[in-house]
VOMAR-642018 format. One record per residue (C-alpha): residue number from 1; residue in one letter; x, y, z. Coordinates in steps of 0.001 Angstrom, whole numbers. Each point is the difference from the previous one (the first is absolute). Layout:
[figu NUM, A, [X, Y, Z]]
...
# end
This chain:
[figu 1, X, [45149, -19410, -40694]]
[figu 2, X, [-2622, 1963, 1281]]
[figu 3, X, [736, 947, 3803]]
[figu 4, X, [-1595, 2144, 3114]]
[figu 5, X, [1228, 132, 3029]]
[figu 6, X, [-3323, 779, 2173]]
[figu 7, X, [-2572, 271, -2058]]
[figu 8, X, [-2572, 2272, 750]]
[figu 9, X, [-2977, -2768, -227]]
[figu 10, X, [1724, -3261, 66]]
[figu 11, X, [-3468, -1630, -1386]]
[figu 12, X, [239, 2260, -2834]]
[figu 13, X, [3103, -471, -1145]]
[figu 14, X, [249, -3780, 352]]
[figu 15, X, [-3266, -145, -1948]]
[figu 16, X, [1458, 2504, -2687]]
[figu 17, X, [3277, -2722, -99]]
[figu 18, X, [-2466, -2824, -330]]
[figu 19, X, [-1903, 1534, -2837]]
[figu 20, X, [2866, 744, -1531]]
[figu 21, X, [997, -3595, -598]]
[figu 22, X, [3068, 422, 2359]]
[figu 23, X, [1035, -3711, 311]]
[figu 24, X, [2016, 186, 3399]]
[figu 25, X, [-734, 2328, 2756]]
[figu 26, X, [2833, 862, 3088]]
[figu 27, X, [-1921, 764, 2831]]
[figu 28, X, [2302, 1447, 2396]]
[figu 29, X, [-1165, -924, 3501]]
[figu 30, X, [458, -2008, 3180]]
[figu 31, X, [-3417, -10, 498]]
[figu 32, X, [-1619, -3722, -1816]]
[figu 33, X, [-3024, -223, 1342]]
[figu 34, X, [-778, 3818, -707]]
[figu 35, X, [1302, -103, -3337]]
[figu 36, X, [-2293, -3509, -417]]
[figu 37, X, [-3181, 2079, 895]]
[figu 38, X, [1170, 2810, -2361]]
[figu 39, X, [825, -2347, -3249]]
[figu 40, X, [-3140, -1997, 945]]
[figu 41, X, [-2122, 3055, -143]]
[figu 42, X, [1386, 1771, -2876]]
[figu 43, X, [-707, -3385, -2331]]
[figu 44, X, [-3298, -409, 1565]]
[figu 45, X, [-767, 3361, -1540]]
[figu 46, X, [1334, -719, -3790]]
[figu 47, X, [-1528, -3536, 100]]
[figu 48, X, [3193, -1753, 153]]
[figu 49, X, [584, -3134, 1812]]
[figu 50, X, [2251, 190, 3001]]
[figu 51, X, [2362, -3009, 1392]]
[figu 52, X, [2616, 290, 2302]]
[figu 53, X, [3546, -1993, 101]]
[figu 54, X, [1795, -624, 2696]]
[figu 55, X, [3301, -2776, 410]]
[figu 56, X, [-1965, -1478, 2959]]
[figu 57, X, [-3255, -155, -1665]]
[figu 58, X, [336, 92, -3660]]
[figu 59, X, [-2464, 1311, -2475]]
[figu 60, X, [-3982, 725, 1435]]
[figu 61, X, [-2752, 1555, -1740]]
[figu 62, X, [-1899, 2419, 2175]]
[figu 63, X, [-2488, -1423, 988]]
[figu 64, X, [1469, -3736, -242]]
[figu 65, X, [125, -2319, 3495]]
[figu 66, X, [3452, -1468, -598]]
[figu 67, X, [3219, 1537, -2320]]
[figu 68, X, [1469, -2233, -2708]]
[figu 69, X, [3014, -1448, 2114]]
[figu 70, X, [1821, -933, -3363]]
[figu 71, X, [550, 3665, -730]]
[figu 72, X, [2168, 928, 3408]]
[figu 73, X, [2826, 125, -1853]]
[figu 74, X, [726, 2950, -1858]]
[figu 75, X, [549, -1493, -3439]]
[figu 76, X, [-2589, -2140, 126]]
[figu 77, X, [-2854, 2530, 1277]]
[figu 78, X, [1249, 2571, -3287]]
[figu 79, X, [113, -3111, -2316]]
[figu 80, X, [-4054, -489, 1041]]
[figu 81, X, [-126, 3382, -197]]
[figu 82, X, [1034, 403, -3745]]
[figu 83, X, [-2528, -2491, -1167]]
[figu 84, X, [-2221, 1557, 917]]
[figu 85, X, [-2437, 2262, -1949]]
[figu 86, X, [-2333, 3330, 1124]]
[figu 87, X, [1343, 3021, 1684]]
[figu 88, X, [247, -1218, 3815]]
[figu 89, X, [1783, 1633, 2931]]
[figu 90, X, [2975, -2180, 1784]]
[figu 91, X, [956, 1605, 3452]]
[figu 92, X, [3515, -1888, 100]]
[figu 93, X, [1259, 481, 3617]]
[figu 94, X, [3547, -1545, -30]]
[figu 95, X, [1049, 152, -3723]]
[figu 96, X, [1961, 3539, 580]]
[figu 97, X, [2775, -2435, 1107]]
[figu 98, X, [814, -2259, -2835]]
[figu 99, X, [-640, 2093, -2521]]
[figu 100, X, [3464, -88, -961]]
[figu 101, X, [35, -3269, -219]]
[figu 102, X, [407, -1129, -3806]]
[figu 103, X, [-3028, -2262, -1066]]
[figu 104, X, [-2154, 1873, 2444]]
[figu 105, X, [789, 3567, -1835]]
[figu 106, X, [-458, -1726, -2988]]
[figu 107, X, [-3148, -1346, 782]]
[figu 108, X, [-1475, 3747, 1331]]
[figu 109, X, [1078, 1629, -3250]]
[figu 110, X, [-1526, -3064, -1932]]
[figu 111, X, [-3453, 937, 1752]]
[figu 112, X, [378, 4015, -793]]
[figu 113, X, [286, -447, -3597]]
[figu 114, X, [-2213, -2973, -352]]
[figu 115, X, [-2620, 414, 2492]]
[figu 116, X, [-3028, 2190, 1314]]
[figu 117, X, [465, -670, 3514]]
[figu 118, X, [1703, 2853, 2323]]
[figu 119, X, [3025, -1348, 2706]]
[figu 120, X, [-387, 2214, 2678]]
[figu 121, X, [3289, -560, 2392]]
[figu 122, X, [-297, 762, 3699]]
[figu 123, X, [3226, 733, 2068]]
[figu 124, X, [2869, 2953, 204]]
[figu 125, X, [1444, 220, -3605]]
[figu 126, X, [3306, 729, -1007]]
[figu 127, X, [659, 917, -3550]]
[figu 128, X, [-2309, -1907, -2555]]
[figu 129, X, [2117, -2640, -2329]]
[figu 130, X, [853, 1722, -3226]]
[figu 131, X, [-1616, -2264, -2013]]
[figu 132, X, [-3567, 575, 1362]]
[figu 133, X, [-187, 3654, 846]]
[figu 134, X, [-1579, 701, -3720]]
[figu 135, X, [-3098, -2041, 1719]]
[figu 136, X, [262, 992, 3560]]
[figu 137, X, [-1700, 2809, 1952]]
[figu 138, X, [817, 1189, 3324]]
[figu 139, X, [-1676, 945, 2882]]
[figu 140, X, [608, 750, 3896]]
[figu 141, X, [-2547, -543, 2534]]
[figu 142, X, [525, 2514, 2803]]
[figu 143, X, [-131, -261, 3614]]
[figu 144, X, [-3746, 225, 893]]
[figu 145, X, [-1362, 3439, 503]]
[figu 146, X, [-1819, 1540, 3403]]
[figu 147, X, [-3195, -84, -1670]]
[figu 148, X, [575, -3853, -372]]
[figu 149, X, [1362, -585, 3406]]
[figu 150, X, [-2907, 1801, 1427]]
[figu 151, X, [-2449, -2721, -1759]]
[figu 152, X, [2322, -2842, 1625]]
[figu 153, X, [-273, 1755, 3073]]
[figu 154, X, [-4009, 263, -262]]
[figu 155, X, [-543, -3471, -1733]]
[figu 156, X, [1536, -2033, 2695]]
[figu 157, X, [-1457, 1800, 2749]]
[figu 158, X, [-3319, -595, -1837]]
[figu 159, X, [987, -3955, -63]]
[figu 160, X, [669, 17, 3921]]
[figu 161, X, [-3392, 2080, 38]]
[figu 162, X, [-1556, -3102, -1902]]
[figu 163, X, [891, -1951, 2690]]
[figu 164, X, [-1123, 1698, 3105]]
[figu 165, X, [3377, 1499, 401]]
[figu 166, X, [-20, 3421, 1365]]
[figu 167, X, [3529, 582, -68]]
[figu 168, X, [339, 3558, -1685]]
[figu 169, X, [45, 3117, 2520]]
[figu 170, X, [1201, 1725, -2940]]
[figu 171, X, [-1796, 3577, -1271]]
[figu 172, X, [77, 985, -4043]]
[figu 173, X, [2954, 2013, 995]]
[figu 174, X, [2046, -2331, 1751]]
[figu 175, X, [-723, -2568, -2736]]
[figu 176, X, [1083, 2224, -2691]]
[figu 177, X, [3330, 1006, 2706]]
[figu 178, X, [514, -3910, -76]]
[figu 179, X, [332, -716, -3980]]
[figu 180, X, [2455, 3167, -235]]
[figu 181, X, [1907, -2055, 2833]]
[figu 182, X, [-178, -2586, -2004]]
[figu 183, X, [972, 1399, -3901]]
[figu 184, X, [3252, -1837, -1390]]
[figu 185, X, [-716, -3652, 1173]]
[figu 186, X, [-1776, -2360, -2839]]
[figu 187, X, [-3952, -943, 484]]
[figu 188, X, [959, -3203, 1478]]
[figu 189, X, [2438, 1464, 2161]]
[figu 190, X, [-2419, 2363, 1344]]
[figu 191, X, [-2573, -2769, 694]]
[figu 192, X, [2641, -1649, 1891]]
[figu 193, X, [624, 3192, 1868]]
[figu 194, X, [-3378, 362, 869]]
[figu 195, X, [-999, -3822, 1279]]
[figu 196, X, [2785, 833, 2305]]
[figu 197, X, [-954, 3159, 982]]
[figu 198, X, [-3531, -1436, 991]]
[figu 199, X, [981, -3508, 1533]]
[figu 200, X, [2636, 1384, 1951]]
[figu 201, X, [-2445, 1233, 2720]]
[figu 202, X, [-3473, -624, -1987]]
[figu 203, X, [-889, 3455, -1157]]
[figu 204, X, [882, 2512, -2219]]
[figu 205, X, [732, 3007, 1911]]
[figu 206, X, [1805, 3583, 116]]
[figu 207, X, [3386, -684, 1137]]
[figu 208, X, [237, -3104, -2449]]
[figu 209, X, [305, 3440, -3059]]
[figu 210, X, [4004, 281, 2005]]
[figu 211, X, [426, -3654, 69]]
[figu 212, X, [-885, -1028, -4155]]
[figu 213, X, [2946, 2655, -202]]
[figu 214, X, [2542, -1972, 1536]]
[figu 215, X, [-1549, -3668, -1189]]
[figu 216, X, [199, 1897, -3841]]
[figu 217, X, [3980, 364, 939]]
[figu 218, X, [330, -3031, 1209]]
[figu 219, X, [-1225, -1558, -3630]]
[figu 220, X, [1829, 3017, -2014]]
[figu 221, X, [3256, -1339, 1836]]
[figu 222, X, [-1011, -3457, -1467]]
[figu 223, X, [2192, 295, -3072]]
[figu 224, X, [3245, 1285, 1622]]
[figu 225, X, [-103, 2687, -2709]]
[figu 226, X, [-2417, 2715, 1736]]
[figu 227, X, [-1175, 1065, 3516]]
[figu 228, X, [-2490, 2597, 1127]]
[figu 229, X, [2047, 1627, 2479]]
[figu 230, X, [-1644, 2097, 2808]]
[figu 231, X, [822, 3347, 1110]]
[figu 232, X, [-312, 1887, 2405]]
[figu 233, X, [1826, 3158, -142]]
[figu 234, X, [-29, 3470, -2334]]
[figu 235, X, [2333, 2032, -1166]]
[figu 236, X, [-161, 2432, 3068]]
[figu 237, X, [2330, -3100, 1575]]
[figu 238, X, [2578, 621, -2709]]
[figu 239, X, [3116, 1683, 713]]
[figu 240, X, [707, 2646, -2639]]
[figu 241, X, [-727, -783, -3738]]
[figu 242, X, [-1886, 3276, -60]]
[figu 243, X, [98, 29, -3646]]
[figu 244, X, [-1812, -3460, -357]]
[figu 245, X, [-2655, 1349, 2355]]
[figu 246, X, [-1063, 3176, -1698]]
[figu 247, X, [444, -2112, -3421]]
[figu 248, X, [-2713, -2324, 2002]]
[figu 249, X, [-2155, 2118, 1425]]
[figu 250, X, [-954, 1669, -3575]]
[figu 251, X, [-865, -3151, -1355]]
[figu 252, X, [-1502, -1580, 3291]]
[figu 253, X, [-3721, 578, -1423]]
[figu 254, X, [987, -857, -4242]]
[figu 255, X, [-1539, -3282, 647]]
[figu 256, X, [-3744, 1129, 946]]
[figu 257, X, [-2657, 154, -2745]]
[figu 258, X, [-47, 3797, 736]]
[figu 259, X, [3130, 245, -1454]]
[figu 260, X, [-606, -2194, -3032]]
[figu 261, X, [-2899, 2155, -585]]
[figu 262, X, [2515, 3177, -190]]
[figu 263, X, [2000, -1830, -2578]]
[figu 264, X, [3001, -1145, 2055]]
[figu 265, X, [1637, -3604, -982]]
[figu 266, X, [856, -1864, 3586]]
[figu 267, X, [3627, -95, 638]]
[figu 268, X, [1848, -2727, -1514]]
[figu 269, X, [2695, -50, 2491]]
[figu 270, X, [3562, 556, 1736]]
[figu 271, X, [3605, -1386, 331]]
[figu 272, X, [1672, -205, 3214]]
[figu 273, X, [3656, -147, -531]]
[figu 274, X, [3517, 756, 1913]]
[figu 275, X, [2255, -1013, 2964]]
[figu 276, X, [-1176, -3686, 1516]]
[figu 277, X, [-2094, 43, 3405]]
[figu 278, X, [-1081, 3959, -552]]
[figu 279, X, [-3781, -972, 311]]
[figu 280, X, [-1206, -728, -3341]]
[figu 281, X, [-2209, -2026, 982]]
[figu 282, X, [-1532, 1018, 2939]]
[figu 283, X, [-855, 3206, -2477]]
[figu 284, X, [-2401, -2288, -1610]]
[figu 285, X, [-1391, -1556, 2547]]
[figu 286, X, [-672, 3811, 1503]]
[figu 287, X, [-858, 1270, -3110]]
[figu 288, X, [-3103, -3019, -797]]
[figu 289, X, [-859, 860, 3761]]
[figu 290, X, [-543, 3668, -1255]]
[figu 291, X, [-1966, -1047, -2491]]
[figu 292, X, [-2064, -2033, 1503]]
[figu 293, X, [724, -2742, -2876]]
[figu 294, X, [962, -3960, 107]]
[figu 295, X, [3567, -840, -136]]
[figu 296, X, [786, -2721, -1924]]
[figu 297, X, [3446, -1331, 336]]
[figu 298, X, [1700, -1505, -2607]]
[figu 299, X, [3386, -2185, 316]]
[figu 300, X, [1900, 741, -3091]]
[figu 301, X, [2549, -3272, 214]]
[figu 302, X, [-2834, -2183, 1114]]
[figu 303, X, [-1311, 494, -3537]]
[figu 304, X, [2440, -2229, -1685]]
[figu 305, X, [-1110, -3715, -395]]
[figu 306, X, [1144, -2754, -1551]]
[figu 307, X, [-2509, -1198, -1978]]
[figu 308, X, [-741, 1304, -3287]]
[figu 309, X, [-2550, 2912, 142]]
[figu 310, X, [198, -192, 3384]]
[figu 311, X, [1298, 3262, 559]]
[figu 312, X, [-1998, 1677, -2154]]
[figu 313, X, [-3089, -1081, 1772]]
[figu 314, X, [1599, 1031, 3223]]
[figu 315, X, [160, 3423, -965]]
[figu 316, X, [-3351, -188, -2340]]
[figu 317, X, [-1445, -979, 3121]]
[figu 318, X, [1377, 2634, 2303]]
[figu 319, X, [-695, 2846, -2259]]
[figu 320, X, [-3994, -1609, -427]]
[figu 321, X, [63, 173, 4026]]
[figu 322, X, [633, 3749, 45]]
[figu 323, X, [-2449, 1007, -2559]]
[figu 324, X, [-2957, -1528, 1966]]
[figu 325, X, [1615, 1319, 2892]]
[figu 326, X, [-126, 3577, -1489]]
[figu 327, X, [-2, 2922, 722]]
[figu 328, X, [3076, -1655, 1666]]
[figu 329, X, [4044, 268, 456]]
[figu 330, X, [1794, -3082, -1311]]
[figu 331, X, [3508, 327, 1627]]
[figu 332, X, [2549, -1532, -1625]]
[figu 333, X, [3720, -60, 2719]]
[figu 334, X, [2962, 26, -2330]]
[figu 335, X, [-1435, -610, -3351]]
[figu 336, X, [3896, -593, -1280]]
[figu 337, X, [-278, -3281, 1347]]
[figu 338, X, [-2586, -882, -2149]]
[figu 339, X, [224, 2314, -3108]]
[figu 340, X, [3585, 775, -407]]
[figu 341, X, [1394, 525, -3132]]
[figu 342, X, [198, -2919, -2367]]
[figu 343, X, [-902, -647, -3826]]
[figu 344, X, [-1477, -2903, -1774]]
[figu 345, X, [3670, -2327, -269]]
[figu 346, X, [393, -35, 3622]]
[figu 347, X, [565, -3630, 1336]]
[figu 348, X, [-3773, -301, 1585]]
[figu 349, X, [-1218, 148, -3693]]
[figu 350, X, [-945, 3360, -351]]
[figu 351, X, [-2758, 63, 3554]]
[figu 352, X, [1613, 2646, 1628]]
[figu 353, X, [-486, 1788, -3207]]
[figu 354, X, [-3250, -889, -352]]
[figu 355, X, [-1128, 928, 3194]]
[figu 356, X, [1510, 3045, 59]]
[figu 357, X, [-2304, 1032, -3182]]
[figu 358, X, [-3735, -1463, 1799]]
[figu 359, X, [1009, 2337, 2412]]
[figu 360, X, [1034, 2934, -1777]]
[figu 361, X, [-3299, -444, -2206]]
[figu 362, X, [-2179, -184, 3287]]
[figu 363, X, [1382, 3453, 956]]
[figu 364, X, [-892, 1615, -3285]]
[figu 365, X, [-3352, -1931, -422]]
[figu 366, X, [-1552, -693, 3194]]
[figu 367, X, [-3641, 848, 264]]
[figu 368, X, [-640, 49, 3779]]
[figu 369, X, [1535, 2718, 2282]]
[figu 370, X, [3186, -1963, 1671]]
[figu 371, X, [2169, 1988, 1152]]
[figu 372, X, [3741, -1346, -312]]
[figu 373, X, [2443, 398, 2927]]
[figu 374, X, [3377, -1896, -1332]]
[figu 375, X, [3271, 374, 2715]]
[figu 376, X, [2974, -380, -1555]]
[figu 377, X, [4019, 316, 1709]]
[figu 378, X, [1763, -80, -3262]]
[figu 379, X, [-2125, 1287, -2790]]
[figu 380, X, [2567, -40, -2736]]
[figu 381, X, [-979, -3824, -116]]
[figu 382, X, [-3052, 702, -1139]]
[figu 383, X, [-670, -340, -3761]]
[figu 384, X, [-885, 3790, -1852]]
[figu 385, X, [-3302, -1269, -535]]
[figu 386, X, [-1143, -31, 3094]]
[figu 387, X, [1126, 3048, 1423]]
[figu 388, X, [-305, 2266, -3281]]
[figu 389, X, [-2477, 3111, 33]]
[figu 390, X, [-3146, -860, 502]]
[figu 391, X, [304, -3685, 1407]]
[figu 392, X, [-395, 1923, 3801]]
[figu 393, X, [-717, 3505, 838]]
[figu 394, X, [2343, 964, 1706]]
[figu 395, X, [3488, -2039, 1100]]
[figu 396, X, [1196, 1428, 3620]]
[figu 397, X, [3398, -346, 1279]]
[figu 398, X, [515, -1180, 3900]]
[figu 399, X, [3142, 1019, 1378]]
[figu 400, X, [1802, -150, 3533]]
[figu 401, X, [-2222, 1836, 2357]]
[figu 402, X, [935, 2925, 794]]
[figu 403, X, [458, 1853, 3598]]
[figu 404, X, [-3829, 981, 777]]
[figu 405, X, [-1284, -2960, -1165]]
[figu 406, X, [2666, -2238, 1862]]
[figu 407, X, [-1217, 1587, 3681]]
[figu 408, X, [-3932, -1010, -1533]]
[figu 409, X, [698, -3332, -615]]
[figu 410, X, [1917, -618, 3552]]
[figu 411, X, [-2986, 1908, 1298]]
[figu 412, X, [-2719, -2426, -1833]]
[figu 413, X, [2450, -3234, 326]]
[figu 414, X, [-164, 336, 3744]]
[figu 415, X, [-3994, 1028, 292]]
[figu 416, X, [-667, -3378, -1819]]
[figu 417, X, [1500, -2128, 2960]]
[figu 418, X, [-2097, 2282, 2473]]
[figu 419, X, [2897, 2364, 1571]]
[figu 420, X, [-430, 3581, 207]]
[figu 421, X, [2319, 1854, -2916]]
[figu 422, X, [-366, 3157, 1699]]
[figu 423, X, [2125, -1537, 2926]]
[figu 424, X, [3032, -782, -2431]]
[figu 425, X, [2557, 2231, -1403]]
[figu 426, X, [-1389, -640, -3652]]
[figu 427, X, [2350, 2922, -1310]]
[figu 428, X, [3075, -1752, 1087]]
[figu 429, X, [-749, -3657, -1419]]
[figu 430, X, [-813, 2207, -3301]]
[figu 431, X, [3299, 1662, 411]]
[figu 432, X, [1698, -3442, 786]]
[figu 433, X, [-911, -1740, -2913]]
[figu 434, X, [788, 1843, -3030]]
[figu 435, X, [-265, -1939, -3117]]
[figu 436, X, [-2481, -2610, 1299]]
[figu 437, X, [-2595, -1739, -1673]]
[figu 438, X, [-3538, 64, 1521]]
[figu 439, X, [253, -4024, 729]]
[figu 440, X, [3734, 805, 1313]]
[figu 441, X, [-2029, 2242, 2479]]
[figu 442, X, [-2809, -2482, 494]]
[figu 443, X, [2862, -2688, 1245]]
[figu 444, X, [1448, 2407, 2178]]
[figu 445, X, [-2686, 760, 2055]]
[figu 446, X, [-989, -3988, -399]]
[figu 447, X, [3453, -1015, 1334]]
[figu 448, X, [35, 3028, 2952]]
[figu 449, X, [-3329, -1986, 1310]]
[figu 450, X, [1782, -3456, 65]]
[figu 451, X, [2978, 1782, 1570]]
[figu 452, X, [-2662, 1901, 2747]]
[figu 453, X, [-1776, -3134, 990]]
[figu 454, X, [3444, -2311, 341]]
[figu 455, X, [794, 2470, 2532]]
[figu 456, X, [-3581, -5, 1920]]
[figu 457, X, [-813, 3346, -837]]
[figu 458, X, [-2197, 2327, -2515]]
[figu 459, X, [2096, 1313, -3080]]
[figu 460, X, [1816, 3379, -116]]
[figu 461, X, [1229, 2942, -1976]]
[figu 462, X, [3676, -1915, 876]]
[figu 463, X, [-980, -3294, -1050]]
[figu 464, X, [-1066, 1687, -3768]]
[figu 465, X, [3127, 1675, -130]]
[figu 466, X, [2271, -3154, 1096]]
[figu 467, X, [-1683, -1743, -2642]]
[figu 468, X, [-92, 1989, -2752]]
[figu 469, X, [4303, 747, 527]]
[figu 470, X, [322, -4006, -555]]
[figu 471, X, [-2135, 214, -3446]]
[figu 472, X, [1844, 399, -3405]]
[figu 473, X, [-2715, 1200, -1955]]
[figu 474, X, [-175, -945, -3692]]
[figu 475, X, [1108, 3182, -1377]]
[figu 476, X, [3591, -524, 1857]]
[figu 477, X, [133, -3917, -285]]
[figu 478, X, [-967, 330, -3981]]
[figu 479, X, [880, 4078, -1215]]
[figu 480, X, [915, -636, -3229]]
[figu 481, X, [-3808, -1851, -641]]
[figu 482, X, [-2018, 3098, 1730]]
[figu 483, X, [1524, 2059, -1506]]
[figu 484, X, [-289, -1396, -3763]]
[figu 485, X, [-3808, 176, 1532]]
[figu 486, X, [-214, 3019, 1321]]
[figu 487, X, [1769, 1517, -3139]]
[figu 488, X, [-2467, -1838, -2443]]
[figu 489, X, [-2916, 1391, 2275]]
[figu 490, X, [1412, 3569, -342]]
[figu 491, X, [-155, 86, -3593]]
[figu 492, X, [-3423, -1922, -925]]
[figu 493, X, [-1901, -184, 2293]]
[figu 494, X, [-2720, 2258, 2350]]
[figu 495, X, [1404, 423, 3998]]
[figu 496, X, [-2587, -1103, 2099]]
# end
């Protein structure tokens, strides 16, 4: 089964499958009505004649007024297919889903070793049926580029222009500011984006570069499975983890083309792991804030589905997302609940296996600079694959803050809800709450402002300290856990 998973001319390569006499064709994409234009255009070029099938329309010629209703069902549409002679092009938009049904496999394989013609399936594939991947190629049609985003951009401004529409207040700069804002979303997403964006107040403007950010999270979040997530902080707002900030700073600049042009591969990636509300993941957000790179969010247990292939797509999907988003960070928040250790006999029929191998291969493979940020708070569920040399660069332990960095976070916690730090005894509510977690501080603070305004008056040093005596922290309420975590982290991992 000949395979690529982005293709560096798409064209090319689906014209190379087609010449080859590849009978059935997996293209891997959300995107119909792209794909259509792409299939259309690469059999207009070998002289093949294109039709389209679709279980609402049937079978239509290009070209053709009205489909053949007969063929909307899938056996009948490959039945009219097989008798068919000459080497034409079937874009077969809905057939990814019974192709594991029995007569409508056998029909598919009948065509591939009878026939001329060329199946070319459009949807998000799981794994090809055994008995056809001898005649099957595969290929995966990324997330559209700037370049292509840009000529949305320009081509429907240039259709308002046809109109007498002078909408765009938009320079060659800000244009080119507006597809980056835009990378990650499919082309009719972004066309969506942009009608919005324009007949939301008429015009194309300046301040509507902020707002196709937050309408492209608002579709990202669509699927449940990834978010763009803003932020708005850098690592000078982290308390401690002064390894994890020198380890960032070298690499801060690995992504530019300056440094590709020295020889240096981007960075692949870290693990966040150790004691349960230490701030893992407020780390990543900081650390994509640094960087001035997209954050991508990814919810490991909302992978799961329960359809078949489902799942797969789900994470196909999500790791597609990040790619178009890169350079990016694609943050994945306790990756054990989603890739803990299994093998192929588990009870959910081997998924959790087979996820836990797409990823693992993405991590090796991947062509586009993502950088991975996993969290983890028990990293001995995770599978050796995934956490072996190599998978991340580096894998940093997070322990119980200690003493300096306990009086900084009281300090920050309390400049976030607007009171003056330097007014507070910061050194005592360090003291005070030995062997607290970072959210354990967080709370306190939280619950001293509840306790303050009950009593119709502005939060003190007192109220801290009265609050953080009635907390039992984690690392009393659970020992034996930390310290099975904290012991782990000693011995394998990097302090922070």
């Amino acid at each position: 089964m000949l395979t690529s998973e982005r293709p560096p001319d798409l064209r090319h390569e689906l014209g190379l499958l087609l010449r080859s006499r590849v009978s059935i064709v997996y293209l891997d994409t959300v995107e119909e009505v792209r794909a259509s234009q792409l299939v259309g255009e690469v059999a207009r070029s070998l002289g093949r004649p294109f039709f389209t099938w679709s279980m609402a329309r049937g079978i239509q010629m290009e070209g053709a007024e009205e489909p053949d209703r007969e063929t909307r069902e899938p056996a009948a549409a490959l039945g009219a297919i097989h008798t068919q002679a000459g080497e034409s092009v079937y874009l077969m938009c809905d057939l990814d889903a019974h192709i594991n049904e029995p007569l409508v496999a056998r029909l598919m394989l009948e065509i591939a070793q009878d026939n001329r013609a060329t199946l070319v399936l459009v949807g998000s594939h799981g794994e090809v049926p055994a008995g056809l991947r001898i005649h099957a190629g595969v290929l995966a049609l990324p997330r559209p580029d700037i370049e292509l985003i840009d000529t949305q951009i320009r081509a429907q401004i240039a259709r308002l222009g046809a109109r007498g529409s002078q909408v765009n207040e938009l320079d060659r700069a800000q244009v080119a500011e507006l597809a980056r804002a835009l990378r990650g979303l499919t082309l009719e997403e972004v066309e969506q984006t942009l009608t919005w964006l324009i007949e939301h107040d008429g015009k194309l403007a300046p301040d509507d570069i902020a707002e196709a950010v937050r309408q492209k999270g608002r579709l990202l979040a669509r699927s449940g499975v990834v978010e763009l997530t803003v932020t708005t902080t850098g690592l000078d707002w982290v308390a401690g983890f002064d390894e994890l900030k020198a380890w960032a700073a070298v690499r801060k600049r690995a992504f530019t083309p300056e440094a590709q042009k020295f020889g240096l591969p981007a960075p692949r990636g870290v693990l966040l792991t150790g004691v349960p509300g230490c701030g893992k993941s407020h780390v990543v957000k900081a650390l994509a804030h640094e960087w001035n790179m997209p954050l991508l969010r990814l919810d490991a247990g909302a992978l799961f589905d329960k359809f078949i292939g489902a799942s797969e797509k789900n994470l196909r999907e999500a790791l597609r997302t990040a790619g178009a988003l890169a350079p990016s960070v694609l943050w994945i928040d306790e990756i054990e609940k989603g890739f803990a250790s299994s093998g192929p006999a588990d009870s959910d029929g081997g998924l959790a296996y087979r996820m836990v191998g797409m990823l693992a291969t993405w991590m090796q493979e991947r062509p586009q600079p993502v950088f991975l940020a996993a969290t983890s708070n028990d990293i001995t569920l995770l599978p050796p694959e995934l956490t072996r040399q190599g998978r991340f660069d580096e894998i940093f332990f997070v322990d119980l803050p200690e003493l300096p960095a306990r009086q900084h976070l009281f300090a920050m916690q309390l400049a976030r809800r607007d009171r003056d730090w330097q007014q507070f005894d910061c050194a005592a509510l360090a003291t005070a709450s030995a062997s607290f977690s970072g959210s354990e501080i967080e709370q306190s603070v939280s619950n001293a402002l509840y306790r303050a305004f009950a009593a119709g008056r502005d939060i003190t040093t007192a109220d801290v300290l009265h609050e953080i005596g009635a907390t039992r922290p984690l690392a009393r309420t659970a020992p034996e856990k930390v310290a099975k975590i904290r012991l782990w982290g000693k011995e394998h991992a990097r302090p922070v």
